[in-house]
C-alpha atoms as one frame of an Amber mdcrd trajectory, in Angstrom:
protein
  23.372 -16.393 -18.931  20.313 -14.172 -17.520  17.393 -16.020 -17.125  13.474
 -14.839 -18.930  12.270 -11.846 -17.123   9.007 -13.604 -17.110   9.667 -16.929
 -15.619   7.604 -19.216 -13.198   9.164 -17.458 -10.484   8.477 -13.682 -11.524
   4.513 -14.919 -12.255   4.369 -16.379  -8.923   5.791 -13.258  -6.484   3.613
 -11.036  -9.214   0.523 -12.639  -8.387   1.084 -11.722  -4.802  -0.110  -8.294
  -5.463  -2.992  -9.747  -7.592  -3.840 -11.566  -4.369  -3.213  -8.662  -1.384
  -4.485  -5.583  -3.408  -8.119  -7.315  -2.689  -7.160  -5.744   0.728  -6.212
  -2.650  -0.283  -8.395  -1.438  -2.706 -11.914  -3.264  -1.713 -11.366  -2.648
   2.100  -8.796   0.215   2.840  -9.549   2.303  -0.282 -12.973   0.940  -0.743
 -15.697  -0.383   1.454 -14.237   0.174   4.866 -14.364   4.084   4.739 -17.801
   4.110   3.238 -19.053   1.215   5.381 -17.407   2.609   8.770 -18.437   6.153
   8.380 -22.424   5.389   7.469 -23.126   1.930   8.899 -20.381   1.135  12.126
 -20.163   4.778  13.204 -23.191   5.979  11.525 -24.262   8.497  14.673 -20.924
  10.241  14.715 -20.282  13.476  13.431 -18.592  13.196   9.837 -15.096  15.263
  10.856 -14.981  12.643  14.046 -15.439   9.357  11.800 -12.307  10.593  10.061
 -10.408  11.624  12.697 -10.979   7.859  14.034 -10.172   6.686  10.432  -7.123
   9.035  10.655  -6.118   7.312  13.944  -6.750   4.036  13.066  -4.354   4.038
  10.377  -1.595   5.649  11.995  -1.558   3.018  14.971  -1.362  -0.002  12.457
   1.715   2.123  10.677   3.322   2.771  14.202   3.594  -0.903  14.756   4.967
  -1.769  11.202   7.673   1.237  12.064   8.310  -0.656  15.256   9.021  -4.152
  14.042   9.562  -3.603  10.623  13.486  -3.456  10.487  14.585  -5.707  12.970
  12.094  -8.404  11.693  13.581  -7.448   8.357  17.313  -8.157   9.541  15.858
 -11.611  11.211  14.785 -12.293   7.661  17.945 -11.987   5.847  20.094 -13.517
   8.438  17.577 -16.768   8.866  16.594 -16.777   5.426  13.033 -16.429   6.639
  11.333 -13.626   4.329   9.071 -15.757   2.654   7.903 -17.279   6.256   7.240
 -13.872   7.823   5.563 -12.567   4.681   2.659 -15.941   5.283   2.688 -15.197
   9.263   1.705 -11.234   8.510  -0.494 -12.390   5.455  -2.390 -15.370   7.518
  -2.850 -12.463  10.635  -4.249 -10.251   7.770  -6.555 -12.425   6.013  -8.232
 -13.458   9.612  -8.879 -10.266  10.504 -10.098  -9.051   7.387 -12.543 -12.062
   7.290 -13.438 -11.160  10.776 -15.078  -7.899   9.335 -18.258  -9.942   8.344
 -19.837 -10.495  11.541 -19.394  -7.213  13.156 -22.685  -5.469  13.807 -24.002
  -2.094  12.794 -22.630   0.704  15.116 -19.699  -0.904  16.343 -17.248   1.246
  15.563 -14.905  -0.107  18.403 -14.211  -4.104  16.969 -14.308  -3.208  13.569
 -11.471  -0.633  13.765  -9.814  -2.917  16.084 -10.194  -5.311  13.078  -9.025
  -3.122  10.481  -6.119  -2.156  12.520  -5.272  -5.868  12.222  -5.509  -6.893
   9.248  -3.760  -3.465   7.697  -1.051  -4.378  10.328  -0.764  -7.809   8.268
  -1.024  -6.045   4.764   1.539  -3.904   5.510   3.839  -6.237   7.567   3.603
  -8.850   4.854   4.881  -6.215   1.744   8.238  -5.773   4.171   9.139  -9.470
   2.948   7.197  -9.144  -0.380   9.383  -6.360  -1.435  12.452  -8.081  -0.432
  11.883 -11.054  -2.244  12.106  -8.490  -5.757  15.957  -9.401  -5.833  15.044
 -12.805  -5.683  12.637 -13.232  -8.245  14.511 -11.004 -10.837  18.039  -9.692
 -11.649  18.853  -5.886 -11.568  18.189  -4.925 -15.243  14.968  -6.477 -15.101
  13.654  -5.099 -11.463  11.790  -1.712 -13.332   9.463  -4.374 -15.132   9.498
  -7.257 -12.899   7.956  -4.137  -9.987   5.952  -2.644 -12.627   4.341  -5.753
 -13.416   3.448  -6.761  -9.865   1.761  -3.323  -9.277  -0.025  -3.631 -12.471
  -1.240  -7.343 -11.948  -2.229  -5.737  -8.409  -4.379  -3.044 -10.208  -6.238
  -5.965 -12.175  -6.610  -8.623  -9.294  -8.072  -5.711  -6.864 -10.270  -3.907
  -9.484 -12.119  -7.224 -10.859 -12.754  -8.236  -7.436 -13.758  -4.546  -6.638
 -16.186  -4.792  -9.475 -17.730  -7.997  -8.425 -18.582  -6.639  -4.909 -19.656
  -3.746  -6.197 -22.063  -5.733  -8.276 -23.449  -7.301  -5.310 -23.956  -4.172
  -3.251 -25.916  -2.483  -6.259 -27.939  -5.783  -6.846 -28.094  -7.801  -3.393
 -31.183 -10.071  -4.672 -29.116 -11.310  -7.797 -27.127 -12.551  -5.310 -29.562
 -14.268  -3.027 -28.264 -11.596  -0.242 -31.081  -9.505   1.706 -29.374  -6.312
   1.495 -26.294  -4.217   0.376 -24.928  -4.447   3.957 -25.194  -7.917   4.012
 -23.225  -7.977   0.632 -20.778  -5.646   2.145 -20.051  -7.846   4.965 -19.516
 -10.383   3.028 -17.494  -8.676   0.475 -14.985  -8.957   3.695 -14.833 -12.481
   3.919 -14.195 -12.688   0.212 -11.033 -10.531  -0.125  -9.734 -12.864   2.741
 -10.506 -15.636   0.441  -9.511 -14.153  -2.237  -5.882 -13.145  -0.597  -5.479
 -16.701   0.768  -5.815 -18.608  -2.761  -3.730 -16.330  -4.443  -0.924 -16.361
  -2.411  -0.245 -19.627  -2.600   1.961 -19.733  -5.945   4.402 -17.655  -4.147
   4.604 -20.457  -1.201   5.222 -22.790  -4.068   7.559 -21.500  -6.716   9.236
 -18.581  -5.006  12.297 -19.744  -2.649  15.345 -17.942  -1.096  18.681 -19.011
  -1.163  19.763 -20.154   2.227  21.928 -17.835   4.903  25.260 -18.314   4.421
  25.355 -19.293   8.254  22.336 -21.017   9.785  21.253 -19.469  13.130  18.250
 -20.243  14.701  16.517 -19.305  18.213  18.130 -16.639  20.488  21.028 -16.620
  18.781  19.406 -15.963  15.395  17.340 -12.868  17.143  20.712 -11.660  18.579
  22.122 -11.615  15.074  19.312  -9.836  13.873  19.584  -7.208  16.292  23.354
  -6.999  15.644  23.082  -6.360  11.970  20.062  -4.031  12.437  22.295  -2.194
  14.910  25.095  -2.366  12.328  22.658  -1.093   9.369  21.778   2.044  11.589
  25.481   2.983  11.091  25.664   1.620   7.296  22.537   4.116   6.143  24.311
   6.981   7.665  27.440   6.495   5.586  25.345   5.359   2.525  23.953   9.515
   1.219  21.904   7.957  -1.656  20.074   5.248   0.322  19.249   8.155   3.073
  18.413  10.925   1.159  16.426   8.590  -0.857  14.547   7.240   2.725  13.692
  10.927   3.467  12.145  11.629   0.040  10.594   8.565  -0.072   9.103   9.097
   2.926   7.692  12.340   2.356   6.077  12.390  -1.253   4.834   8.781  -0.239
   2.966   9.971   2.874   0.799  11.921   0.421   0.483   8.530  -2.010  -1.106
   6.260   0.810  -3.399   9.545   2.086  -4.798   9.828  -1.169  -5.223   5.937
  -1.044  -6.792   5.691   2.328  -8.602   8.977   2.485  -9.963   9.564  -1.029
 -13.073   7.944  -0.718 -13.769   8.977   3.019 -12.988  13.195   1.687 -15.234
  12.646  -0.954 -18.080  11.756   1.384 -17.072  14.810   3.452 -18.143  16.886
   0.275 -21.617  15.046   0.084 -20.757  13.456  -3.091 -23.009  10.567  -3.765
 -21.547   7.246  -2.514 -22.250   5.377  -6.214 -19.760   8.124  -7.511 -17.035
   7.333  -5.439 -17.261   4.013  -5.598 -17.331   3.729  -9.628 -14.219   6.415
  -9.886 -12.410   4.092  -7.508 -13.280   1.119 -10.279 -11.556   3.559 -12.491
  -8.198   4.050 -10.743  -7.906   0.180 -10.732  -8.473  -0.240 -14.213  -6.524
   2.938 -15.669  -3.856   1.834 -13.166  -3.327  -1.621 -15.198  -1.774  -0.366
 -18.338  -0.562   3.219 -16.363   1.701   0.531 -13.903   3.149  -0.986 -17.384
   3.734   1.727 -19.105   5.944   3.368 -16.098   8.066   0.001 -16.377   8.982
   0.675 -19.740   9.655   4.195 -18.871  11.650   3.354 -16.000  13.675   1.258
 -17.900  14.024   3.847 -20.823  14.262   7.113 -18.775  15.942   5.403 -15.432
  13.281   5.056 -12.145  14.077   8.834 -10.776  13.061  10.429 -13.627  10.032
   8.665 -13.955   9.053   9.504  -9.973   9.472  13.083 -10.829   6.381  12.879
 -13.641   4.545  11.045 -11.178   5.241  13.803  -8.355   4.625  16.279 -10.979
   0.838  14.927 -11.849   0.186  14.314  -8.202   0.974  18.295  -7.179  -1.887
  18.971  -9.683  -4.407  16.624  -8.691  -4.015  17.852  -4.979  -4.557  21.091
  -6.744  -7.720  19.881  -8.178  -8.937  18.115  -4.927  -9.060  21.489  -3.037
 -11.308  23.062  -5.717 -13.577  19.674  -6.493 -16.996  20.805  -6.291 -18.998
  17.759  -8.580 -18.457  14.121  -8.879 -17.242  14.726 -12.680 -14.026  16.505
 -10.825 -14.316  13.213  -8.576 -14.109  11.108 -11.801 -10.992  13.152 -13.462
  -9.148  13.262 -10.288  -9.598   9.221  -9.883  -7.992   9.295 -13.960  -5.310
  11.132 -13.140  -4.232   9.288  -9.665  -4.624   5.654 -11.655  -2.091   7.287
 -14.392   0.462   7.546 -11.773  -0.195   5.300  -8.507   0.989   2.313  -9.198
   4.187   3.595 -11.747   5.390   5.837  -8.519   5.499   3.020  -6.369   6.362
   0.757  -8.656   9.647   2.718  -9.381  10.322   3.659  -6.146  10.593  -0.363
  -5.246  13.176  -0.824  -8.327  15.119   2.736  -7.534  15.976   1.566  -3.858
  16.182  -2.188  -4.756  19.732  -0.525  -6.904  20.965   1.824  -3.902  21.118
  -0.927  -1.206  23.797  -3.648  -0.795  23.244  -7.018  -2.027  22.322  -9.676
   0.015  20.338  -7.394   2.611  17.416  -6.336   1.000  14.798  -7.450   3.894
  16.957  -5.585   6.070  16.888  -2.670   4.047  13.194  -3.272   2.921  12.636
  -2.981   6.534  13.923   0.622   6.700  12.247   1.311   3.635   8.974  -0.467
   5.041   8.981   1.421   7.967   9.461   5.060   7.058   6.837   4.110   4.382
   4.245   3.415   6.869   5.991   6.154   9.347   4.813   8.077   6.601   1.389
   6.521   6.536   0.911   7.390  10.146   1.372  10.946  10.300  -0.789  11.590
   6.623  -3.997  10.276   7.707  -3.411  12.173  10.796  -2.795  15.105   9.389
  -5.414  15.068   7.193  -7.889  14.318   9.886  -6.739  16.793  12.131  -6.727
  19.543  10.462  -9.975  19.048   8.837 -10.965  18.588  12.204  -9.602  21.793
  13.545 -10.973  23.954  10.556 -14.441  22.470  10.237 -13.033  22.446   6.407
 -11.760  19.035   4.736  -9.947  21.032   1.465  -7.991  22.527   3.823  -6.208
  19.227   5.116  -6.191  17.847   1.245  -4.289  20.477   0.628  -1.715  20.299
   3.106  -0.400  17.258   0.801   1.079  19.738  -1.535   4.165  19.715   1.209
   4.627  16.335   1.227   4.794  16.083  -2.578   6.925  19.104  -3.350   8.905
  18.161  -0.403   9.555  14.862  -1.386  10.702  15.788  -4.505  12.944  18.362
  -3.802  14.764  15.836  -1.440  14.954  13.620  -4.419  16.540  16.316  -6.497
  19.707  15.543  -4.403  19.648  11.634  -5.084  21.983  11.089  -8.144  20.227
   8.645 -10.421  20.556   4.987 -10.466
């Protein structure tokens, strides 16, 4: 007998993304860019704050690369993914609260800081992921992903709001200034992530390894079957293929994420713009993350990637000519419609290429050309708008990525 898609479980693991997107849309989408570029690195030139943005992105993705699988093959053969995912978490949320008490123009220690914690964001989704077969059985992973994105969407944008509030109205608040409600916007998403991770620790468990291991010898099994998995992806074409799309139409996802807000600034729009089309994406990307469930699950996960490459190829369209904070605002509608339902469905879509009972292993590939992907967008972004004096230019160069990605995916048969 299947058990409720929606059972104490499912709510638990959901809420997980209610409790980490604090991190990634008030911090890495939100206040960190703005914050970093005017207040901890106010004297640098514009084109050099985001080239140091650029760079501190890519090092926190290089690491995740690094670790990321054989961690992940640890995890299935110690039955330890739910343990790794609160050790990366707990290293996140420390250095995210750490953010407070850095002072105004030290860039240094607070993208030191953000380097950490986004190393613990990231690190920590590895084992979240993995835990997706856990929580939920195969005809119910479309939803079950969709839901978690779309609780994400929620948790992220109602904190968003609130901080927000407090930067536009720091005396409401009994704070002296918006910096001062900035900083301590920090400490709250660390709160924030710490309370709401905690049904997970409770109600979400993994069955046990089939053969205990622990110590050296559990490391040296890890390594084995990582070793081992090398060779399986080769002789698996969906899973790689898949990998290679994956990671190049979602190198131009987390860009848009990280970068949006920093390009915007770039353009001179106003900073009050940005930040309330940002509020936008969160809330459009609710119902948007939903409604690509149901699709998945009507039109199968592929097809529904392909509408989401489709929208993104125009937006980047529409990036290159913005020239007003109304194109700002349409561009931040169209991005919610689609953000969450392409990663949503690419989390169910490889979750049914991969073998059972090695899906942290797996995750951990997935994981790592993810981020792999994540390093070399910001990068290029940066770089090129560096290089040109012109930041449209490096926008642009996302249309590869995107088309790229999806013609790679053209050669995936669906799932």
């Amino acid at each position: 007998m299947s058990r409720p898609t929606f059972d104490r479980s499912v709510f638990a693991w959901a809420l997980y993304d209610w409790a980490n997107s604090a991190f990634a849309t008030v911090v890495m989408a939100g206040f960190f860019p703005l914050f970093f570029k005017q207040y901890w690195s106010g004297a640098e030139d514009s084109t050099l704050s985001t080239f140091q943005l650029g760079v501190g992105n890519a090092v926190a993705s290089l690491f995740i690369v690094l670790v990321a699988p054989l961690l992940g093959a640890v995890a299935d053969r110690g039955g330890r993914r739910r343990r790794f995912l609160f050790v990366f978490a707990v290293f996140g949320m420390a250095a995210t609260g750490g953010l407070s008490w850095v002072g105004q123009g030290q860039w240094a220690a607070a993208l030191g800081l953000f380097v950490a914690a986004t190393i613990g964001f990231m690190g920590a989704n590895v084992f979240y992921d993995a835990l997706l077969t856990t929580v939920a059985e195969e005809a119910q992973w479309d939803v079950v992903s969709a839901f978690g994105y779309a609780l994400g969407y929620l948790g992220g944008g109602l904190l968003f709001a609130l901080n927000v509030a407090m930067t536009l109205s720091p005396e409401s608040f009994g704070l002296q200034d918006a910096a001062e409600a900035v900083r301590l916007s920090f400490l709250g998403v660390a709160l924030w992530w710490g309370l709401f991770s905690l049904p997970l620790l409770r109600w979400v468990h993994e069955p046990p390894p089939q053969t205990p291991l622990r110590g050296r010898a559990l490391w040296r099994a890890g390594y084995g079957q990582l070793r081992d998995t090398f060779h399986h992806v080769r002789g698996l074409r969906p899973v790689w293929l898949f990998l290679i799309a994956y990671w190049l139409y979602i190198d131009g996802v987390d860009t848009v994420v990280r970068m949006a807000v920093d390009y915007g600034l770039s353009l001179g729009l106003a900073q009050q713009h940005l930040i309330s089309a940002l509020l936008i994406t969160q809330f459009v990307g609710f119902p948007a993350a939903l409604a690509f469930g149901r699709l998945g699950k009507r039109l199968g996960p592929r097809a529904g990637i392909f509408i989401a490459l489709g929208v993104y190829v125009l937006a980047t369209i529409g990036a290159y000519f913005m020239r007003s904070s109304t194109d700002f605002y349409l561009l931040a509608v169209a991005v919610g419609l689609v953000q969450g339902g392409i990663q949503a469905l690419s989390r169910s879509y490889y979750a049914r290429l991969i073998p059972p009972g090695q899906s942290a292993e797996f995750f951990g590939f997935y994981n790592m050309l993810g981020k792999f992907a994540a390093l070399f967008g910001p990068l290029l972004v940066g770089s090129v708008g560096l290089a040109t004096g012109d930041p449209r230019v490096g926008m642009l160069s996302l249309l590869l990525l995107f088309v790229g990605g999806g013609w790679v995916l053209t050669r995936v048969k669906p799932a």
